[in-house]
FIGUTOR-619226 format. One record per residue (C-alpha): residue number from 1; x, y, z. Coordinates in Angstrom, 3 decimals, padded with zeros to 6 digits. Layout:
! residues N
<zator resi="NUM" east="X" north="Y" up="Z"/>
...
***
This chain:
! residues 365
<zator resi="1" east="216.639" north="-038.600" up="015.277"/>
<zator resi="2" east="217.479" north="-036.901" up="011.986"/>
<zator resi="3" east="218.614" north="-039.094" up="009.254"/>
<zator resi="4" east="221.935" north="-039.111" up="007.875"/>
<zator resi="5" east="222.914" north="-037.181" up="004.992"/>
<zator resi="6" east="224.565" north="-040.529" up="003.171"/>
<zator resi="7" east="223.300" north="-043.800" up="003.469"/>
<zator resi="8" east="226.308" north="-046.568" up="003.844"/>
<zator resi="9" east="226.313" north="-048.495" up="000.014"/>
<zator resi="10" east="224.133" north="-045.803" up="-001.345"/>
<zator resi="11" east="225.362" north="-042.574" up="-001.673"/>
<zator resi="12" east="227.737" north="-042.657" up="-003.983"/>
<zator resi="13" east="224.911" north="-043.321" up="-006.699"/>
<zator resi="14" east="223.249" north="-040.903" up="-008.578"/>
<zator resi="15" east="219.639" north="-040.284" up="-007.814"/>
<zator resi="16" east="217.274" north="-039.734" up="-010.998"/>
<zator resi="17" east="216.053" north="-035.927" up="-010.857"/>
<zator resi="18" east="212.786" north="-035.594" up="-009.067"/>
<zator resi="19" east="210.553" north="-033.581" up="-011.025"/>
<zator resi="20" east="206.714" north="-032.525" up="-009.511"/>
<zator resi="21" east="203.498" north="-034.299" up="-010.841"/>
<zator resi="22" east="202.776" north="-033.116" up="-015.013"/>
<zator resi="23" east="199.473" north="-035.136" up="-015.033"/>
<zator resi="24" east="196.035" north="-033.193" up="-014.152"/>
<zator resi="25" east="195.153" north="-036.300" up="-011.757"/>
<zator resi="26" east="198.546" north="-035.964" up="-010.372"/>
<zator resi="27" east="198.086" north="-032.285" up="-009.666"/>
<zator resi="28" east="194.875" north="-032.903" up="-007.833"/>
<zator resi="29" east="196.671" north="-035.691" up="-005.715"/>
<zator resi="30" east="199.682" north="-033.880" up="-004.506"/>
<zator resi="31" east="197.222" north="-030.789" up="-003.237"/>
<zator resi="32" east="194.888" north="-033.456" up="-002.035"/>
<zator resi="33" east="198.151" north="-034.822" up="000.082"/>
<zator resi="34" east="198.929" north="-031.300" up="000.769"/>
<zator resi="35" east="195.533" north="-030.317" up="002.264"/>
<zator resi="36" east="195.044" north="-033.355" up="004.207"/>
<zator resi="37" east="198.779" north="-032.924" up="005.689"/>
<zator resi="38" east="197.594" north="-029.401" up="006.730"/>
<zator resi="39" east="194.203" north="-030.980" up="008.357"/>
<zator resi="40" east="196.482" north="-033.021" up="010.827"/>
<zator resi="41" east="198.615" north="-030.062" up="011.407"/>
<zator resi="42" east="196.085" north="-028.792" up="013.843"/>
<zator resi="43" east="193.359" north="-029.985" up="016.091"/>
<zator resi="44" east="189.658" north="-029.671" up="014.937"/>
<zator resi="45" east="189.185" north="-027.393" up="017.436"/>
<zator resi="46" east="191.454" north="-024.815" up="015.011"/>
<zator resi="47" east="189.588" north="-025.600" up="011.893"/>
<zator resi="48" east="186.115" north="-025.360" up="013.535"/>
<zator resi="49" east="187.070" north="-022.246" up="014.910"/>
<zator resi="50" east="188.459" north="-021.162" up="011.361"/>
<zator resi="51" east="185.014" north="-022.360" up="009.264"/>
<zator resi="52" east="182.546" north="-020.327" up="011.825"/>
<zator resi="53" east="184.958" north="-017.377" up="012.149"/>
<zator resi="54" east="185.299" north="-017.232" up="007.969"/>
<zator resi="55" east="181.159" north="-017.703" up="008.057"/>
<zator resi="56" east="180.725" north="-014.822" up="010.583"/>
<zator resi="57" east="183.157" north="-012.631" up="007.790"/>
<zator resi="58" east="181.487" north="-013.324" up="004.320"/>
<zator resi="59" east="177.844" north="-013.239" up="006.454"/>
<zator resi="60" east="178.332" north="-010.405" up="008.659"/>
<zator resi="61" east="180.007" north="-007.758" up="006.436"/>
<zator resi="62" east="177.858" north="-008.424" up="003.654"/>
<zator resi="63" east="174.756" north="-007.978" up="006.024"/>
<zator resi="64" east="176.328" north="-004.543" up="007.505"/>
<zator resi="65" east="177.384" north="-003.075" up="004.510"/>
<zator resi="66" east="173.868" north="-003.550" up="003.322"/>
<zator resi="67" east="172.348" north="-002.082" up="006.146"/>
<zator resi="68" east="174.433" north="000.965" up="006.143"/>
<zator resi="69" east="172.935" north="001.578" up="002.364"/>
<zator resi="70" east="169.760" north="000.888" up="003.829"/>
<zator resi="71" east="170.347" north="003.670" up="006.369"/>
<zator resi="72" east="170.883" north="006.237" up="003.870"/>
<zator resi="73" east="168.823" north="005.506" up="001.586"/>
<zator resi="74" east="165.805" north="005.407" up="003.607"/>
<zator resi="75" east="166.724" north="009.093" up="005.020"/>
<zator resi="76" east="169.389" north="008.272" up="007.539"/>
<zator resi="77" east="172.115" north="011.137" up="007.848"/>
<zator resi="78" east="174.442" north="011.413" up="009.392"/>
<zator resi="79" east="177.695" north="009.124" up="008.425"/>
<zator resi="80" east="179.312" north="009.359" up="012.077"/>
<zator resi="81" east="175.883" north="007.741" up="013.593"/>
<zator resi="82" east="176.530" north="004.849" up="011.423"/>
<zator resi="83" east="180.532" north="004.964" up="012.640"/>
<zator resi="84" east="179.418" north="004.944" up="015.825"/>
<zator resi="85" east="177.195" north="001.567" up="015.077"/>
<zator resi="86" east="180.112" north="000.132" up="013.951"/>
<zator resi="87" east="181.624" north="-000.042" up="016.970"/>
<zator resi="88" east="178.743" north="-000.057" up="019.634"/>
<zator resi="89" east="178.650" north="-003.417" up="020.114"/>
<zator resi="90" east="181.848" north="-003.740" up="021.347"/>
<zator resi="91" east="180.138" north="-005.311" up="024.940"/>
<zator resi="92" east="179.125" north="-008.493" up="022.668"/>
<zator resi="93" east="182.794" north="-010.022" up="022.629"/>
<zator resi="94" east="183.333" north="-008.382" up="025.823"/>
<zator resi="95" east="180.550" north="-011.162" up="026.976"/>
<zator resi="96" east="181.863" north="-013.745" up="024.898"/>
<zator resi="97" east="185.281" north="-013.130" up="026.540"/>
<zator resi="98" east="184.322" north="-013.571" up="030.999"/>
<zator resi="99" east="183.345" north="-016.867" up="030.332"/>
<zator resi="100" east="186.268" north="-018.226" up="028.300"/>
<zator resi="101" east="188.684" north="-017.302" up="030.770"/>
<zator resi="102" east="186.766" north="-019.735" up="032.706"/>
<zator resi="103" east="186.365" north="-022.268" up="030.187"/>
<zator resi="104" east="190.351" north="-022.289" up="029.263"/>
<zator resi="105" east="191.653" north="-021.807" up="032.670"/>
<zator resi="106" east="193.472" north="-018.632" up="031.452"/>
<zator resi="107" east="193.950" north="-015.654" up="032.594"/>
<zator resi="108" east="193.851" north="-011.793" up="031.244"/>
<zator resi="109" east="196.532" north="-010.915" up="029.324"/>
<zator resi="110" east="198.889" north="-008.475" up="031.262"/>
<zator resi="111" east="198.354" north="-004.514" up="029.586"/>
<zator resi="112" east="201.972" north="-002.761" up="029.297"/>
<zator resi="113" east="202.554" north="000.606" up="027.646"/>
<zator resi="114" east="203.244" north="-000.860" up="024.345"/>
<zator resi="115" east="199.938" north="-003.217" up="024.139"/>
<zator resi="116" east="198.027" north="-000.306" up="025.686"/>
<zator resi="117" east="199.047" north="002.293" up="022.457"/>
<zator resi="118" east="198.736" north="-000.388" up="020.309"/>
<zator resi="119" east="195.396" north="-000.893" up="021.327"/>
<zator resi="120" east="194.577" north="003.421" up="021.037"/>
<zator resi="121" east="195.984" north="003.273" up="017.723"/>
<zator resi="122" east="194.026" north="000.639" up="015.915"/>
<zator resi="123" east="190.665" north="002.015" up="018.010"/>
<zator resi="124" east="191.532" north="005.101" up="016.536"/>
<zator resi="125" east="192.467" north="004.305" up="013.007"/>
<zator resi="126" east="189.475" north="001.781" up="013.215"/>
<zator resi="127" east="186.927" north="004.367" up="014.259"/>
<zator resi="128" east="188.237" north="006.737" up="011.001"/>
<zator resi="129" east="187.989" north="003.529" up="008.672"/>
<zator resi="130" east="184.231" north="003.713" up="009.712"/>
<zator resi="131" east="183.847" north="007.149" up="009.097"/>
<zator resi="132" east="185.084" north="006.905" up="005.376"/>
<zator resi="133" east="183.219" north="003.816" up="004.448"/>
<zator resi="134" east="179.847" north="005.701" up="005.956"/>
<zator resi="135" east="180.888" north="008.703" up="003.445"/>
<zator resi="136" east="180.943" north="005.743" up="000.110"/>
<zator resi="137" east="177.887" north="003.818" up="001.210"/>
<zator resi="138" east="176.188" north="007.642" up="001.468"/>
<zator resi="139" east="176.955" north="008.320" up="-001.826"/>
<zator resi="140" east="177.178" north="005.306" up="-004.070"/>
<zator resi="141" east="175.304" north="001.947" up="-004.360"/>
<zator resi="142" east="176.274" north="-000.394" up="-002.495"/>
<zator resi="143" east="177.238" north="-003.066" up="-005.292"/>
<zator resi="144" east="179.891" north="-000.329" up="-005.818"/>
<zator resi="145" east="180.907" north="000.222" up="-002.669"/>
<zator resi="146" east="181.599" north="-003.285" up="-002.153"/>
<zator resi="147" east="183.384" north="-003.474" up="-005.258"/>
<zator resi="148" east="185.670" north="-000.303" up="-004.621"/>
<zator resi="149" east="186.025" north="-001.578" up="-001.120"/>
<zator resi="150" east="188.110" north="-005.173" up="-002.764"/>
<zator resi="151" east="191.152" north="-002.621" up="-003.227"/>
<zator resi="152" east="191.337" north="-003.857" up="000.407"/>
<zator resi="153" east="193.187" north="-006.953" up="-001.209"/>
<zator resi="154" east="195.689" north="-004.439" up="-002.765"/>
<zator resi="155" east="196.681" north="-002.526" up="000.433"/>
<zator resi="156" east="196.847" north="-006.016" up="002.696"/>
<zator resi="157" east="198.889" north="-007.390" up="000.483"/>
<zator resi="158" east="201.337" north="-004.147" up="000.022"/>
<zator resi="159" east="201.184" north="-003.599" up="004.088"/>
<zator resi="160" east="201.470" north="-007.625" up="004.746"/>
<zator resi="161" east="204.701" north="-007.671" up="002.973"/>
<zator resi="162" east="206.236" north="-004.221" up="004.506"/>
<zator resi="163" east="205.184" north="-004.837" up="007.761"/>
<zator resi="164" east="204.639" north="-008.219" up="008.697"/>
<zator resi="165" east="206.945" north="-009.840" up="005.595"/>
<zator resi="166" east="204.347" north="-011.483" up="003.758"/>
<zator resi="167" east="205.642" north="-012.599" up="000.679"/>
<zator resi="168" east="205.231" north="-010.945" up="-002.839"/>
<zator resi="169" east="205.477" north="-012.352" up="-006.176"/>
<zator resi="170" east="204.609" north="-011.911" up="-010.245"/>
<zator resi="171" east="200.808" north="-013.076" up="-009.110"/>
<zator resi="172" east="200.187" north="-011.089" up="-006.332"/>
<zator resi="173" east="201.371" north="-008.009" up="-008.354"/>
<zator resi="174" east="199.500" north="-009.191" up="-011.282"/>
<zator resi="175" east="196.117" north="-009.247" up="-008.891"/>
<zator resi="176" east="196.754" north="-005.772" up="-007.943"/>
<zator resi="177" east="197.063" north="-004.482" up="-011.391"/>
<zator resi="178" east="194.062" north="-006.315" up="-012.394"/>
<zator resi="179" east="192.001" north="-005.297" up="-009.608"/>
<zator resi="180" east="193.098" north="-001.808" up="-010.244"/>
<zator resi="181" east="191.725" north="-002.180" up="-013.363"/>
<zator resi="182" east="188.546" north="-002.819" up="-012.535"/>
<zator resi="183" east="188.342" north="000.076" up="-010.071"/>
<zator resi="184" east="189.220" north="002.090" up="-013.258"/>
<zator resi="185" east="186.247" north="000.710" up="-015.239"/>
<zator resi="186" east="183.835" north="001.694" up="-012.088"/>
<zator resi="187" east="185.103" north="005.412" up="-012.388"/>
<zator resi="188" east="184.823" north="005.644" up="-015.743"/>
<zator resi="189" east="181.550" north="004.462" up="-015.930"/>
<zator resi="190" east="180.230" north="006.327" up="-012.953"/>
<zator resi="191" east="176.829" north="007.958" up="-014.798"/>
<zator resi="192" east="175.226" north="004.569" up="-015.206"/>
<zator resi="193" east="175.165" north="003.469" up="-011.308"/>
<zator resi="194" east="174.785" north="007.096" up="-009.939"/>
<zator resi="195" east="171.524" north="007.768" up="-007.792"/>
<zator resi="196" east="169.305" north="010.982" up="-008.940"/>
<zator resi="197" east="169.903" north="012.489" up="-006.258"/>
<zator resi="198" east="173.857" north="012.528" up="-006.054"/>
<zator resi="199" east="175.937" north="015.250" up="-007.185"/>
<zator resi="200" east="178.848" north="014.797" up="-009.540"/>
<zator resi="201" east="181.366" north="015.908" up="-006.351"/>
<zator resi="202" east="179.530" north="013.311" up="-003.661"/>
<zator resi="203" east="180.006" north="010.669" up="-006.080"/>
<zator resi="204" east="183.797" north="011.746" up="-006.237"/>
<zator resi="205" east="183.786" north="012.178" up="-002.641"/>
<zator resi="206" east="182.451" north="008.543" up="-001.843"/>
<zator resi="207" east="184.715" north="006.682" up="-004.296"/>
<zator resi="208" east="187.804" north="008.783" up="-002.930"/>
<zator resi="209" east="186.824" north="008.172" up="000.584"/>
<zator resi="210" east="186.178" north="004.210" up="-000.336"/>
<zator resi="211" east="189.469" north="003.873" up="-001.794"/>
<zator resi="212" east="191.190" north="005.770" up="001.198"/>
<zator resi="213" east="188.837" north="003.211" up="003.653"/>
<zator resi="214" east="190.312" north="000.174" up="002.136"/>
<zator resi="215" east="193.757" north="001.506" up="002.003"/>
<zator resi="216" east="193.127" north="002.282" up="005.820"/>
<zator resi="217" east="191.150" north="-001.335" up="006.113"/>
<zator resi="218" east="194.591" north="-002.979" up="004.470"/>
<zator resi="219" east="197.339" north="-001.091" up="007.013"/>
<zator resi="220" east="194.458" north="-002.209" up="010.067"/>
<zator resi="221" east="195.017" north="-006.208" up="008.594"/>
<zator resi="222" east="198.485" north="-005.925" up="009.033"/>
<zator resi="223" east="198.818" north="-003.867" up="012.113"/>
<zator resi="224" east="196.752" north="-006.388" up="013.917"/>
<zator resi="225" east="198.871" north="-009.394" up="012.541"/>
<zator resi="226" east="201.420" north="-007.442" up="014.056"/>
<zator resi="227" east="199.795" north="-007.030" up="017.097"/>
<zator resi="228" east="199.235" north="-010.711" up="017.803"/>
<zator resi="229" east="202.958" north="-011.650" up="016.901"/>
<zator resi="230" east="204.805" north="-009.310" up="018.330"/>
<zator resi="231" east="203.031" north="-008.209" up="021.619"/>
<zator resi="232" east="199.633" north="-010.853" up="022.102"/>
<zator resi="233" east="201.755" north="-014.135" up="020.658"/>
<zator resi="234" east="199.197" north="-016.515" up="019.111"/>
<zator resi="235" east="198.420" north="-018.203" up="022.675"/>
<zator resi="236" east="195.055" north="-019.256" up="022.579"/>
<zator resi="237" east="191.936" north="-017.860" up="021.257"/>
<zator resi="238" east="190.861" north="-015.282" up="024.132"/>
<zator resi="239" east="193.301" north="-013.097" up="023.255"/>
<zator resi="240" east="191.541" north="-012.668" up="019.980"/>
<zator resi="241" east="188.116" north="-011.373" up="021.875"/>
<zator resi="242" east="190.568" north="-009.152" up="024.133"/>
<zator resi="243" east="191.809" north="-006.972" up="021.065"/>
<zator resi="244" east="188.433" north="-006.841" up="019.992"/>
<zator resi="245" east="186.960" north="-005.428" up="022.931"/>
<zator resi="246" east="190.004" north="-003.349" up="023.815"/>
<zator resi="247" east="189.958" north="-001.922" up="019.941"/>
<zator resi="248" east="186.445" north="-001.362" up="019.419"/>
<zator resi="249" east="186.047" north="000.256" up="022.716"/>
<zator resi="250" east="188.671" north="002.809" up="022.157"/>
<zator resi="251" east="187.072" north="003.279" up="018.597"/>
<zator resi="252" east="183.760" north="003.617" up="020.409"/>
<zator resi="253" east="184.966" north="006.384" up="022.315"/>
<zator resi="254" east="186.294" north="008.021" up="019.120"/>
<zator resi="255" east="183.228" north="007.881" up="017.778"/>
<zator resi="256" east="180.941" north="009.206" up="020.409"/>
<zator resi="257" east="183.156" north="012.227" up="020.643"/>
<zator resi="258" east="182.634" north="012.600" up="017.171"/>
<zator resi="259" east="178.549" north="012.357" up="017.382"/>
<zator resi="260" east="178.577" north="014.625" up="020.332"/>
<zator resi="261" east="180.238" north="017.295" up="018.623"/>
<zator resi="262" east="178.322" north="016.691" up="015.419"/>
<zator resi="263" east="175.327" north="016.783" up="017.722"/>
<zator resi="264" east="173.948" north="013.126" up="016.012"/>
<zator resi="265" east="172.508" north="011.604" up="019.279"/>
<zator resi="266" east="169.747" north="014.518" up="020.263"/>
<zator resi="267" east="168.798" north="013.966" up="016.381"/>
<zator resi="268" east="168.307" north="010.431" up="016.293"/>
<zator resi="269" east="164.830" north="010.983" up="017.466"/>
<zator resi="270" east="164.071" north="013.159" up="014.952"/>
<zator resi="271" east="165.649" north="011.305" up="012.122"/>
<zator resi="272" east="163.636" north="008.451" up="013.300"/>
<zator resi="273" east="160.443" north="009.999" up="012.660"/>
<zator resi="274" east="161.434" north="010.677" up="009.041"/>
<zator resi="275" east="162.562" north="007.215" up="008.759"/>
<zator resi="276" east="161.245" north="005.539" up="005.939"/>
<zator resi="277" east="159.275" north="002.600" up="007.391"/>
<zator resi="278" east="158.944" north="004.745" up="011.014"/>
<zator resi="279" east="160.638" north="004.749" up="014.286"/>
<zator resi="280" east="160.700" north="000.949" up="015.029"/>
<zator resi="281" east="162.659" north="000.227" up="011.675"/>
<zator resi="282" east="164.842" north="002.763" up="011.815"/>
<zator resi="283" east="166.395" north="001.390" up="014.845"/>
<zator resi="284" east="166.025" north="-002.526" up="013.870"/>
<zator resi="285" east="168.479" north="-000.828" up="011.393"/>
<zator resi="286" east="171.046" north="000.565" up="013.730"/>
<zator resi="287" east="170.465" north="-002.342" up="016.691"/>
<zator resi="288" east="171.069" north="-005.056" up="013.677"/>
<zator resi="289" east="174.029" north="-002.795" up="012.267"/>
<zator resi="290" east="175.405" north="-002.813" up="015.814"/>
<zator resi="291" east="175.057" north="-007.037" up="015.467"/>
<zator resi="292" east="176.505" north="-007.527" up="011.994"/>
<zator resi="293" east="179.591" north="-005.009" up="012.441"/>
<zator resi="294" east="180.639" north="-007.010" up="015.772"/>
<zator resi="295" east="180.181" north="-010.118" up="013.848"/>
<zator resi="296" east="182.355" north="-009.022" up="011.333"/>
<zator resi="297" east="185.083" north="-007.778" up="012.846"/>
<zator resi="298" east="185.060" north="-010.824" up="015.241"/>
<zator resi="299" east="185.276" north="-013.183" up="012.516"/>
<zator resi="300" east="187.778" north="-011.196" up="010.604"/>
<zator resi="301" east="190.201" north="-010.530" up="013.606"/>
<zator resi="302" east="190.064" north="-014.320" up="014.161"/>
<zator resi="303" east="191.197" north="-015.100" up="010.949"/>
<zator resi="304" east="194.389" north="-012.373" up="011.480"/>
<zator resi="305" east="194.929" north="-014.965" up="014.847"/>
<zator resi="306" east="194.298" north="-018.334" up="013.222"/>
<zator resi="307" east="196.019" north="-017.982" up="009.616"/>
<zator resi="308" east="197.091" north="-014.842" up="008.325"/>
<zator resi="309" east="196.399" north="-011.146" up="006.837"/>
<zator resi="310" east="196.478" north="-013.385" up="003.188"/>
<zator resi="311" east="193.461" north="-015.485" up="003.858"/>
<zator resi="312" east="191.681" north="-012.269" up="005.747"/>
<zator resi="313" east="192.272" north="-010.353" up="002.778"/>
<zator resi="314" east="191.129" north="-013.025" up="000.373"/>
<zator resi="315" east="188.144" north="-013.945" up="002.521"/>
<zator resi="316" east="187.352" north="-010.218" up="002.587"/>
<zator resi="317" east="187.433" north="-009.979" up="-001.046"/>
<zator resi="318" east="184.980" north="-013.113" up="-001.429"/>
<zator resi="319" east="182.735" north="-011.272" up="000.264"/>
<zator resi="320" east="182.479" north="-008.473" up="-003.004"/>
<zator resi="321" east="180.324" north="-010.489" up="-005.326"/>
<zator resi="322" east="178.268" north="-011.539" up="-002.164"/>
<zator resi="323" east="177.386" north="-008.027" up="-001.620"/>
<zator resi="324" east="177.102" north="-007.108" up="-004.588"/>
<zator resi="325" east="174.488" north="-009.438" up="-005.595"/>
<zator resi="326" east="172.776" north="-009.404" up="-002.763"/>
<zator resi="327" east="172.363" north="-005.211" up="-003.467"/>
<zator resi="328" east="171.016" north="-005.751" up="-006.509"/>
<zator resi="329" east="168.582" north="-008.281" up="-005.799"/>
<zator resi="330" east="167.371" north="-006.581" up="-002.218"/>
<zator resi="331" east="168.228" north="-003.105" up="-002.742"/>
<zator resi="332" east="167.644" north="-003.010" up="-006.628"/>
<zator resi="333" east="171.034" north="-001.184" up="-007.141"/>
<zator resi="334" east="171.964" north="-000.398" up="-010.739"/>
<zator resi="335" east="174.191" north="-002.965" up="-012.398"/>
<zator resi="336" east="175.622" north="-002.042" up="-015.552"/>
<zator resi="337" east="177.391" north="-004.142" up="-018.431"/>
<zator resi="338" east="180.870" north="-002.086" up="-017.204"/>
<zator resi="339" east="180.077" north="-002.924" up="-013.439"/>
<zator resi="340" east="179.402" north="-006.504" up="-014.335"/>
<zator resi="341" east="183.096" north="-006.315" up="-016.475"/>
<zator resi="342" east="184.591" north="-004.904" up="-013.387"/>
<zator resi="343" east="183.175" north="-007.471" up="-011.413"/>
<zator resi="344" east="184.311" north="-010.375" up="-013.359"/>
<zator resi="345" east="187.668" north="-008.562" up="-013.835"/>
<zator resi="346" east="188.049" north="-008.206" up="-010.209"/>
<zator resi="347" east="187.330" north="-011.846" up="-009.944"/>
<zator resi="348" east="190.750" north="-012.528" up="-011.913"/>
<zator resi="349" east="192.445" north="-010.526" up="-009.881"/>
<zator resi="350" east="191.247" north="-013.090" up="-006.659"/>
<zator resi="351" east="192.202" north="-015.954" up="-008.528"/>
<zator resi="352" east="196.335" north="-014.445" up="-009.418"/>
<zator resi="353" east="196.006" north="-013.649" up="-005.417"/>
<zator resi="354" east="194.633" north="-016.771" up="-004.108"/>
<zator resi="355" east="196.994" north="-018.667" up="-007.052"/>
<zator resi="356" east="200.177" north="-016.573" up="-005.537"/>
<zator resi="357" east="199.483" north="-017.577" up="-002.108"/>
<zator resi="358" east="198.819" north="-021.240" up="-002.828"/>
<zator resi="359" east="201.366" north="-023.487" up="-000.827"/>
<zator resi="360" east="204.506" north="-024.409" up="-002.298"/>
<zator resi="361" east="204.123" north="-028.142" up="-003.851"/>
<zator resi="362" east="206.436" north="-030.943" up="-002.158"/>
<zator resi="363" east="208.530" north="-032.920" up="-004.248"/>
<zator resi="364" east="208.373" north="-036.627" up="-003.532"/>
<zator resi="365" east="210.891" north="-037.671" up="-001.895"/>
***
């Protein structure tokens, strides 16, 4: 029963002005109240879910984006191949899904026109997000690649709040300046990172077509959002694994049209024997590429269906200095005093985002 506005004997007096906790201990209590009030909210099969599909993200991504770089620079090709991997493994959630109709006791979502197109759409756009990306991690390291690729933050956040309504304030705006900024610093300092054996216009080519990836990355965040609110409805989880499948096929078939007329797949056997390392890594490569990218997008589609296109875009900007790192140390990419500048500028930029985004703090009442 909801309370009444005026208590008998008591409303006539003048309640002191609530103001929110000053103290630093105080601070740390109210969010500590706040998280564990957002814990209850939901069963643990929701946060379990959450945890494995935000590991699967900042694991997977990091893993594929290295093994793209790892394609090229070992005398892989041909960047539609490696668009194609992307989405070849769209039978894993495909697998994942028979059973847990079982398990749930659910049944397939109904296809209409609107979920059908919807489902075209993002396979399309999805299968031309590949294609870019393949064009930056051709040309340019792959610490930078995965720094030029945490504009993806930028677009979410501009997309989220035209088409899904996500809010927008000073600190999200300040993050996307800031992380601008850094982008700046990366193409100004482009001679100190830039392989031997890449021209001045495929450097261009690969930052233009990383920046134009994550702007297309950012408008696929939001779409899918959309997609789950306004056509799937946030029912249970299998509907999560059917716009997987259903998007990554259709971006499959995009991308086999595209290898057939590039005329990739009769290659692949001779590309193999060039490999560096022979046949038998050369497709570990593509067969763990296949793994990772499914991974990936599983965990990142998840996170659209269990919070929101803010906590997909900030998990998917974690995952920068993960990559990054992890191309230095196994790839031995270049990493200059500016890169390291950018890096830690592009860090500030995460915290205004994560800082905008934080929940609004409860008064006591």
């Amino acid at each position: 029963m909801q309370k009444p506005l005026l208590v008998p004997g008591e409303g006539m007096e003048e309640s002191p002005p609530k103001t929110l906790p000053k103290s630093l201990r105080d601070r740390i209590s109210a969010y500590k109240a706040m998280a564990w009030e957002a814990y209850r909210s939901k069963p643990i099969s929701h946060w379990i879910l959450l945890v494995l599909s935000s590991a699967a993200m900042l694991v997977a991504f990091p893993a594929s984006s290295l093994l793209s770089r790892l394609y090229f620079s070992n005398g892989g090709k041909s960047k539609w191949l490696i668009s194609w991997v992307a989405v070849a493994g769209w039978p894993i959630p495909a697998l994942i899904l028979i059973p847990t109709y079982f398990i749930l006791g659910v049944y397939p979502t109904p296809l209409n026109l609107k979920l059908v197109v919807s489902y075209i759409v993002l396979g399309f756009l999805t299968g031309a997000d590949n294609l870019m990306y393949a064009y930056a991690y051709a040309y340019l390291p792959a610490s930078t690649a995965s720094l030029l690729a945490s504009t993806v933050l930028v677009f979410s956040s501009l997309f989220g709040y035209l088409l899904v309504k996500n809010k927008m304030n000073a600190s999200i705006i300040n993050a996307i300046v800031i992380i601008t900024a850094g982008m700046v610093i990366i193409a100004l300092d482009s001679d100190s990172d830039r392989y031997g054996y890449i021209t001045d216009s495929q450097y261009i080519m690969g930052y233009v077509w990383d920046i134009l990836g994550s702007a297309l990355h950012g408008l696929i965040f939001a779409l899918s959002e959309l997609v789950f609110i306004k056509l799937l409805g946030r029912r249970s989880f299998h509907v999560v694994l059917e716009q997987q499948v259903m998007v990554s096929l259709f971006g499959f078939i995009f991308t086999t049209i595209g290898c057939i007329a590039n005329k990739d797949f009769p290659a692949m056997a001779s590309e193999a024997r060039r490999f560096k390392g022979g046949k038998s890594a050369y497709y570990l490569v593509l067969t763990w590429g296949v793994i990772t990218f499914q991974l990936g997008i599983l965990g990142s589609t998840a996170i659209l269906f269990l919070a929101s296109t803010v906590f997909a875009g900030v998990l998917n900007s974690i995952r920068v200095p993960l990559t990054s790192i992890a191309a230095v140390i196994l790839l031995k990419d270049p990493m200059s005093g500016f890169k390291i500048l950018s890096l830690i500028i592009t860090f500030w930029g995460f915290a205004c985002y994560i800082y905008g985004n934080r929940p609004a703090s409860k008064e006591p009442s």
